[in-house]
N, C-alpha and C positions, 0 to 999 in steps of 0.2 A: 838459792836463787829462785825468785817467783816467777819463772818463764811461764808458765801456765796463766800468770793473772798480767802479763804483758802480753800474750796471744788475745786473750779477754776482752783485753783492749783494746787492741789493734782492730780485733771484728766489730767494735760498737763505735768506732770513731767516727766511722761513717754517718752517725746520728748527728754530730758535732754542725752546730749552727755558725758556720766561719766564711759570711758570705765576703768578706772584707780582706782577709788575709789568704783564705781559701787554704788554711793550714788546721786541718782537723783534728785532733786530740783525743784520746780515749785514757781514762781511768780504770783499773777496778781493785776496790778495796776491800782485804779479806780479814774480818774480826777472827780474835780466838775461839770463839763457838763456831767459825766454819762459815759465815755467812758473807755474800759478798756482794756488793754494792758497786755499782757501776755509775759512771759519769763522761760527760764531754765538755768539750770549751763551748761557752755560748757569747758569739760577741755581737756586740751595741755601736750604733753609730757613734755613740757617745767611747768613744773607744775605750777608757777606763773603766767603764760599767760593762765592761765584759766579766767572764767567768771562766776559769781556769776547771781543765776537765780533774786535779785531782780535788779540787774545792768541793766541787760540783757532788762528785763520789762520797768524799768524805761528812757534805752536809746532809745529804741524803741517810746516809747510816749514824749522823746523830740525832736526825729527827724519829729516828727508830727505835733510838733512846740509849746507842752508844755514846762514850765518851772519852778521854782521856786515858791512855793505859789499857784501851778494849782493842785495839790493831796489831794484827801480826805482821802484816805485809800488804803495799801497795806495788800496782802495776801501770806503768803508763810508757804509752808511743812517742816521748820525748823527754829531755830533760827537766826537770821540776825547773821553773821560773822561782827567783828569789822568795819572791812574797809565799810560794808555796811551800820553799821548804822549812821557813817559819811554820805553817801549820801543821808540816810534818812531825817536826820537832817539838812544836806542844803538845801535838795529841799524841806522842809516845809512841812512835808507830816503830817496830823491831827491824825493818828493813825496806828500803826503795828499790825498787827494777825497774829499771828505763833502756829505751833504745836511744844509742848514740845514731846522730846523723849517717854513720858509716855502716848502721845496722846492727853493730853489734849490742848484746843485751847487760849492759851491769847492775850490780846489787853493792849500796854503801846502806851505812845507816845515817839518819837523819843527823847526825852532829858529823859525820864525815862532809854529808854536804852543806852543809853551814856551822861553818867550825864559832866559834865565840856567837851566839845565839842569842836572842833578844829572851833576857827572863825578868819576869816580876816581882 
């Protein structure tokens, strides 16, 4: 369990630009070299043109020049939304920690949460 990189989160959600839902989101994502990468949700009047805090995380550590099969484990203050756990699930990542509403903290891995997965 990544309790450590869901505490991560929970401290940097506060950064999370959610003037509309005022429901803030924290990410942080830990590659196998140990390095970790943090995000939030940032949302758009344009409400679709927001950004999903493990997006946010995860694109931030690709422009650093990870990729696919480089994530040990993700952390985030909620449950991954659909669209994300598609990303979870592409980029190979070995395990998800999220807080359920009720607080408590789980760990599945990305095909536990989107069982039959969109592949190319």
């Amino acid at each position: 369990m990544s309790l450590d990189l869901v505490e991560r989160a929970l401290e940097i959600s506060s950064r999370a630009y959610a003037p509309y839902s005022k429901f803030q989101v924290g990410a942080s994502v830990r590659t196998r070299d140990g390095q970790v990468f943090d995000g939030v949700n940032v949302e758009n009047a344009a409400y679709p043109l927001g950004v999903c805090a493990e997006k946010s995380a995860l694109a931030t550590a690709i422009t650093a020049g990870y990729g696919p099969g480089d994530f040990d484990a993700i952390g985030i203050t909620a449950p991954p939304c659909g669209g994300c756990r598609q990303w979870l699930y592409e980029l190979r990542l070995d395990a998800v920690s999220y807080r359920r509403d009720s607080g408590e903290v789980v760990t599945a891995t990305p095909a536990e949460l989107l069982p039959d997965s969109f592949e190319l």
